[in-house]
C-alpha positions as CSV (number, residue, x, y, z in Angstrom):
1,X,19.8,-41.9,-47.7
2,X,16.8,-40.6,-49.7
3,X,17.2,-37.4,-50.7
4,X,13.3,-36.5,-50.0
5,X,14.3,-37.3,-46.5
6,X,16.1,-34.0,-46.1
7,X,13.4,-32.1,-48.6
8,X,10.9,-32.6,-46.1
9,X,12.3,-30.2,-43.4
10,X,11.2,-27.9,-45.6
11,X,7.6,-28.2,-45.1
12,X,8.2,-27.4,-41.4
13,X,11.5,-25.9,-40.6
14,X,13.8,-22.6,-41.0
15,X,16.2,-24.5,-39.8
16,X,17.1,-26.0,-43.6
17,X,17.4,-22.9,-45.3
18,X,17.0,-22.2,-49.0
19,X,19.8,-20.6,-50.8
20,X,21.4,-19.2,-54.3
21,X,25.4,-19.2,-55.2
22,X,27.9,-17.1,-55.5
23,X,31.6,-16.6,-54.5
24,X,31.9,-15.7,-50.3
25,X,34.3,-13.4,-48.7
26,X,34.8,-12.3,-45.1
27,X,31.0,-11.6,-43.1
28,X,31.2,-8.9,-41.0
29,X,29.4,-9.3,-37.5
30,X,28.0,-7.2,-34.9
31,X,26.7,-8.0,-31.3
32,X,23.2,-6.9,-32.6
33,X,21.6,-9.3,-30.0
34,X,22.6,-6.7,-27.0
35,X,21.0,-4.0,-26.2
36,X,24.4,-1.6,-26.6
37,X,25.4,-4.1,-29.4
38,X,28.7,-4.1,-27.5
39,X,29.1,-7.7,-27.1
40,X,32.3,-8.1,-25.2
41,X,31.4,-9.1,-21.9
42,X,28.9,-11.7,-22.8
43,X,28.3,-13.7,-19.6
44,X,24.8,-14.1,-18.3
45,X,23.4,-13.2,-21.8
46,X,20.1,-15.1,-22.2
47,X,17.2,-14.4,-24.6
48,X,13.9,-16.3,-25.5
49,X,12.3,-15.7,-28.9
50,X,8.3,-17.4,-29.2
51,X,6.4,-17.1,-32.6
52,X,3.0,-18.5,-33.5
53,X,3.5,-20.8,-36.7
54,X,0.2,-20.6,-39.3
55,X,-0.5,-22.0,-42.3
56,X,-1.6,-20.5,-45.8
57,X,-3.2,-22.7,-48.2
58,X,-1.7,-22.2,-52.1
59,X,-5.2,-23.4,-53.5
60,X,-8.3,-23.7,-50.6
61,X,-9.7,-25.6,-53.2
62,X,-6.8,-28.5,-52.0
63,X,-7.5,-29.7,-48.9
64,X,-5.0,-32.7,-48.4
65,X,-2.7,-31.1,-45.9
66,X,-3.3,-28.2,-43.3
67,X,-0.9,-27.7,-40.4
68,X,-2.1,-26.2,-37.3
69,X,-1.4,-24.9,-33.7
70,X,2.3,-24.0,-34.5
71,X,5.0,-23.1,-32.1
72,X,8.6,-21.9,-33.1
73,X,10.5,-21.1,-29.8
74,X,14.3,-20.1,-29.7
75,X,17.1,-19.7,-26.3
76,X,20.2,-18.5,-26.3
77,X,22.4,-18.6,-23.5
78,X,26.0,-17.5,-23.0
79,X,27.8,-20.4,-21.4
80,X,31.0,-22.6,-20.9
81,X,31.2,-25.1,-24.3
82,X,33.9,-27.8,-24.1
83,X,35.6,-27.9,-27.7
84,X,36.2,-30.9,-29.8
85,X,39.4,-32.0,-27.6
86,X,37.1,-32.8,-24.7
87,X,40.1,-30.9,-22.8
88,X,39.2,-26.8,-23.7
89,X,36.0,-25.0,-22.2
90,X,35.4,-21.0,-23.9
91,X,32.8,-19.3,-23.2
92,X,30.3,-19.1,-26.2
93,X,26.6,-19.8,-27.1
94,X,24.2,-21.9,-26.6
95,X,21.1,-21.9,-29.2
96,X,18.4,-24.1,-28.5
97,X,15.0,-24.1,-30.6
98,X,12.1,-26.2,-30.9
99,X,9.3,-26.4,-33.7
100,X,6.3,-27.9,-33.2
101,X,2.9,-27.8,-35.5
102,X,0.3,-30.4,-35.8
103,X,-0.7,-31.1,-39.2
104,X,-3.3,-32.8,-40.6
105,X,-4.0,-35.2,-44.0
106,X,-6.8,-36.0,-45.6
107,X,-8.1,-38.1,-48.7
108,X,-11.5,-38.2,-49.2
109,X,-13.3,-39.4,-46.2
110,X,-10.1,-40.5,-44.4
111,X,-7.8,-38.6,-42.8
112,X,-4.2,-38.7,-40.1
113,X,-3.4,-36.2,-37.7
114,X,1.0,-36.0,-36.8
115,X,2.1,-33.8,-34.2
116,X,5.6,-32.5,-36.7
117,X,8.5,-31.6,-34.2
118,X,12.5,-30.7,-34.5
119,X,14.4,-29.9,-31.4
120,X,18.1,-28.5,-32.3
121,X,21.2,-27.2,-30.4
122,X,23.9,-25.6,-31.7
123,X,27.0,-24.1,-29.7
124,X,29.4,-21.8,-31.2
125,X,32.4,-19.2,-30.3
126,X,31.7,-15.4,-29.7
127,X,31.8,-12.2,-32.2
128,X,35.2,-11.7,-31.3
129,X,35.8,-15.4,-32.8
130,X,33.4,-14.8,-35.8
131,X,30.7,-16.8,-34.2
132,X,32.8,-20.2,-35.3
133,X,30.5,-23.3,-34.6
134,X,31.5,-25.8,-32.3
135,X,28.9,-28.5,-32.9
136,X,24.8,-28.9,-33.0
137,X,22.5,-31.4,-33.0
138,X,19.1,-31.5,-34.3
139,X,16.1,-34.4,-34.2
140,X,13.3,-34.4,-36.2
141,X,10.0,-36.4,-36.2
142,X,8.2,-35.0,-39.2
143,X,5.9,-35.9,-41.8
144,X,6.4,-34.8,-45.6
145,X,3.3,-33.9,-48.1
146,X,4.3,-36.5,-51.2
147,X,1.1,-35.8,-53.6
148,X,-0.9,-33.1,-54.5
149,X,-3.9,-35.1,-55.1
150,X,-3.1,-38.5,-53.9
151,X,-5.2,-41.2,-54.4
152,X,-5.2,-42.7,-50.8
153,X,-4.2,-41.4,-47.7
154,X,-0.9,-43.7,-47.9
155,X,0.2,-42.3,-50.8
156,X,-0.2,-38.9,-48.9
157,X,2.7,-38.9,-47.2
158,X,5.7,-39.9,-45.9
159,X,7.2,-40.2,-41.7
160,X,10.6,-39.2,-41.3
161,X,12.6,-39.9,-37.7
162,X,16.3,-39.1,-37.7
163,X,18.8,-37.2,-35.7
164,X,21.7,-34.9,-37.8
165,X,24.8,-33.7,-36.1
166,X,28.0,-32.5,-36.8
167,X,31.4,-31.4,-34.6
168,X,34.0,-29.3,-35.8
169,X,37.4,-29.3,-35.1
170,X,38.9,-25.7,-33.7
171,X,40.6,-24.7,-36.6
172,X,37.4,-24.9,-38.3
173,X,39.2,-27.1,-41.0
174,X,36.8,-30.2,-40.8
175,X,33.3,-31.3,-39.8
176,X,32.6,-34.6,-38.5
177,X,28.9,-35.3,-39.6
178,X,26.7,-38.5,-38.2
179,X,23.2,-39.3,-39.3
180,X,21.2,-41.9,-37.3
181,X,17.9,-42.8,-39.8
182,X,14.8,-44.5,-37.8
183,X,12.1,-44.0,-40.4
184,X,11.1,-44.7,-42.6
185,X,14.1,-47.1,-42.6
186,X,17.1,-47.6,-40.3
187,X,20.4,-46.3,-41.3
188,X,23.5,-44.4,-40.3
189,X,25.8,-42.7,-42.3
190,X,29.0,-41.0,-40.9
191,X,31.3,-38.8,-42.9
192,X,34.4,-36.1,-42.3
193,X,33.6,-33.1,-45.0
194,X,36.6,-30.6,-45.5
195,X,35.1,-27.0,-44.8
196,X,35.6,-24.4,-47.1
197,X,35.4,-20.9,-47.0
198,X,35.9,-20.9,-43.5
199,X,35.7,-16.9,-43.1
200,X,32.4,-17.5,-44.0
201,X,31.3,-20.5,-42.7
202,X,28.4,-21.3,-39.5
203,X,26.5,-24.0,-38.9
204,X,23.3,-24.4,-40.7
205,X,21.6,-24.5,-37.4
206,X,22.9,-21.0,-36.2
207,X,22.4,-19.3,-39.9
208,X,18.8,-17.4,-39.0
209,X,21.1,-16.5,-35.7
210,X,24.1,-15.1,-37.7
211,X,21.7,-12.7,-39.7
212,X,20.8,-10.8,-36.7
213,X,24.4,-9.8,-37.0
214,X,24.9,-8.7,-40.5
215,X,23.7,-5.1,-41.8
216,X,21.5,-6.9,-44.6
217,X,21.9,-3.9,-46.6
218,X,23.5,-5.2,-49.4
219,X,23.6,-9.1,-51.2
220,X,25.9,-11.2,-49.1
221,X,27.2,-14.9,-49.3
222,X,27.9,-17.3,-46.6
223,X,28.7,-21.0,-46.7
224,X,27.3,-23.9,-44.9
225,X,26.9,-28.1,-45.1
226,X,24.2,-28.9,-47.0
227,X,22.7,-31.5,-45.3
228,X,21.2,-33.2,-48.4
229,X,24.8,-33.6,-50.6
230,X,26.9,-33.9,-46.7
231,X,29.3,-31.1,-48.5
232,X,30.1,-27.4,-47.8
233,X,27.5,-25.5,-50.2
234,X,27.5,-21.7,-51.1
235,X,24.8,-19.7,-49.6
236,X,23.3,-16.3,-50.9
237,X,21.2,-13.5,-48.8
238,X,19.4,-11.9,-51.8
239,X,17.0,-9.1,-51.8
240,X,17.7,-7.0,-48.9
241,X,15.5,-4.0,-48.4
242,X,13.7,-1.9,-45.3
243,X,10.6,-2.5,-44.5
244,X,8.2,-1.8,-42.4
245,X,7.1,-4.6,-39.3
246,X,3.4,-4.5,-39.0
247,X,2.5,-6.7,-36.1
248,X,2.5,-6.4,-32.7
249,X,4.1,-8.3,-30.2
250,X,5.4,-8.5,-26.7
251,X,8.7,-7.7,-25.5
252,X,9.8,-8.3,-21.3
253,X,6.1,-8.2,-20.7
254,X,5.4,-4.5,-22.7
255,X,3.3,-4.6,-26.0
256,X,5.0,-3.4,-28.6
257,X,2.1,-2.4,-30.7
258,X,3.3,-2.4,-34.1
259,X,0.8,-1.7,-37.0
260,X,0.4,0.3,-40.4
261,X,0.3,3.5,-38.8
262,X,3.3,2.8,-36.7
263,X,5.2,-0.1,-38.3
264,X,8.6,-1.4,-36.7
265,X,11.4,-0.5,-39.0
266,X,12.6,-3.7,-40.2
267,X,15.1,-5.1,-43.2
268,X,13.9,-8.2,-45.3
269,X,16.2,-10.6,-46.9
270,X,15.3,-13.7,-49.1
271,X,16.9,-16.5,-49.4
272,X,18.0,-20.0,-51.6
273,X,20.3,-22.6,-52.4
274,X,22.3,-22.9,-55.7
275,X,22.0,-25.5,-58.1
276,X,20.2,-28.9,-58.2
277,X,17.4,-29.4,-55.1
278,X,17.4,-25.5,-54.8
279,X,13.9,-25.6,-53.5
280,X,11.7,-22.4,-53.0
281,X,12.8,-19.2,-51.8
282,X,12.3,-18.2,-48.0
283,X,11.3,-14.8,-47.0
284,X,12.4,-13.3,-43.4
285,X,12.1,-9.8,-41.5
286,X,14.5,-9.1,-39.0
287,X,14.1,-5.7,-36.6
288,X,16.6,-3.1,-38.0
289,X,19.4,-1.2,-35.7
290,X,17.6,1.5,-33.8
291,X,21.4,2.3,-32.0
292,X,21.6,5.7,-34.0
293,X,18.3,7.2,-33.4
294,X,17.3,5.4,-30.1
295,X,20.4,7.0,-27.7
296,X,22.5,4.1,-28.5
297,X,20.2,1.3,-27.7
298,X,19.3,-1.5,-29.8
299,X,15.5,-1.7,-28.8
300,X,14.5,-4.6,-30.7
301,X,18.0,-6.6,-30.5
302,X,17.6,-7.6,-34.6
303,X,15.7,-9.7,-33.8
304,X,13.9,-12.2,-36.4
305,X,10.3,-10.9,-36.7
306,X,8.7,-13.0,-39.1
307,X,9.2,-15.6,-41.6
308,X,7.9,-17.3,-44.7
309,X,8.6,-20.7,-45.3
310,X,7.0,-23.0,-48.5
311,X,6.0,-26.2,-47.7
312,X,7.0,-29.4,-50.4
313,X,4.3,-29.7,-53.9
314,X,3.4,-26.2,-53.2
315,X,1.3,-26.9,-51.5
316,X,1.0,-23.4,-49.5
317,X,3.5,-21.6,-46.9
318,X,4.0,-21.8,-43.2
319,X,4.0,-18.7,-41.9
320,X,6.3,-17.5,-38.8
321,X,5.2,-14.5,-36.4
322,X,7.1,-12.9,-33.2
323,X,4.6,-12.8,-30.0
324,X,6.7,-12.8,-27.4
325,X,10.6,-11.4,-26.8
326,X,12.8,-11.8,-23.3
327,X,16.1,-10.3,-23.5
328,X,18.0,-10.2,-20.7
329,X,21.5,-8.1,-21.1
């Protein structure tokens, strides 16, 4: 497997986060997703999260890549989810988000126009069961920058088509992991990977999910699989601090007209991975509580806001932006 395969979600995705080490302990979670941030009875939860997905060029004087019209979209459902046994339905989550952003590459006179997508699903337990995964799956078409200043349009880039996913057994001791490889070569690599830290383990697909639950006050550590190495990797939240969430958008059909005069409190975290393949740091904004000061509602339901993301060669940034919320709870 070539390890510029993974790299590339980077260029298009949240869903391959960027982290820093350091030892984990025990997360604490809250049901920050409901509007009482109660949580227990979560049956009929459902939510739907759309942001618009621009692009910021590093240097405008480089014009060989420029992604455009992008959509980030997010569900979650409460649901039945059969466990690894085939045998055992709980009731859990259902996560499903799609990406989509059409990106352009040109050298000299010549230029190719992708449509990049990723469509994942992940499943995991409730807050009461610390949000333990139960399996995802995510497939990717997507097309990776491989020059700054190439000097044809093949040497430009690079088409990746694969599909990544992983099933844990309940006692969240072991991960089953299969990737299927369909360009640019065929492969398929299987592998059982022991998990560690398993207090403070989720599945990498569920991670931007599992902040909403956190009081991203202080530094924290989680663990994942990094899908590059196939091994359980240390992750770190650094550089938590308010802020304030400056654009407006549209939550069950009100505006929501957040600006400088009248921001939306907000916290903003940033993230990395440790070691070797680290890769650039990842900015994001969720909503902060507003239980205390709101009567005991949870307005904005933590809800990610916006997002930074750095594409591959640094080249620029992708940039993620809430338009439209539906929460129903």
């Amino acid at each position: 497997m070539k390890k510029k395969a993974f790299g590339a979600l980077a260029a298009v995705l949240p869903l391959t986060l960027l982290f820093c080490a350091c030892g984990t302990s025990a997360v604490t979670l809250s049901a920050n997703w409901y509007k009482s941030g109660d949580g227990v009875n979560v049956g009929g939860k459902s939510e739907q999260l759309e942001y618009e997905v621009t692009f910021e060029k590093t240097d405008e004087k480089i014009d060989t890549v420029d992604y455009k019209n992008g959509t980030y979209v997010t569900q979650l459902n409460a649901e039945a989810i059969q466990l690894s046994d085939q045998k055992t339905e709980v009731l859990g989550y259902h996560l499903h988000s799609e990406f989509s952003v059409s990106v352009t590459y040109t050298v000299g006179n010549d230029s190719q126009t992708f449509t990049d997508s990723v469509v994942s699903d992940v499943y995991f337990k409730t807050v009461s069961s610390h949000l333990q995964p139960i399996r995802s799956k995510k497939s990717v078409h997507t097309t990776s920058p491989i020059a700054v200043r190439p000097d044809t349009l093949d040497e430009a880039y690079e088409v990746y088509d694969y599909v990544y996913s992983v099933e844990y057994n309940d006692a969240l001791s072991k991960a089953e992991i299969k990737y299927s490889s369909f360009l640019p070569e065929t492969n398929t690599i299987e592998k059982s990977v022991s998990v560690r830290n398993r207090s403070a383990f989720f599945d990498n697909e569920q991670l931007l999910f599992v902040l909403r639950g956190m009081e991203l006050d202080t530094s924290a550590a989680l663990t994942t699989i990094d899908p590059l190495g196939f091994q359980s990797r240390n992750v770190k939240i650094l550089s938590p601090k308010a802020v304030g969430h400056t654009q407006a958008f549209t939550m069950n059909g009100t505006e929501i007209p957040a600006s400088e005069e009248a921001p939306v409190k907000a916290r903003s975290v940033v993230l990395m991975y440790d070691g070797t393949y680290s890769g650039q740091p990842q900015k994001l904004v969720y909503a902060a509580n507003t239980a205390q000061e709101k009567g005991g509602e949870n307005v904005y339901r933590n809800a990610l806001l916006s997002m930074e993301v750095p594409i591959l060669k640094g080249l620029g940034t992708l940039k993620y932006k809430l338009v439209n919320a539906e929460f129903n709870d």
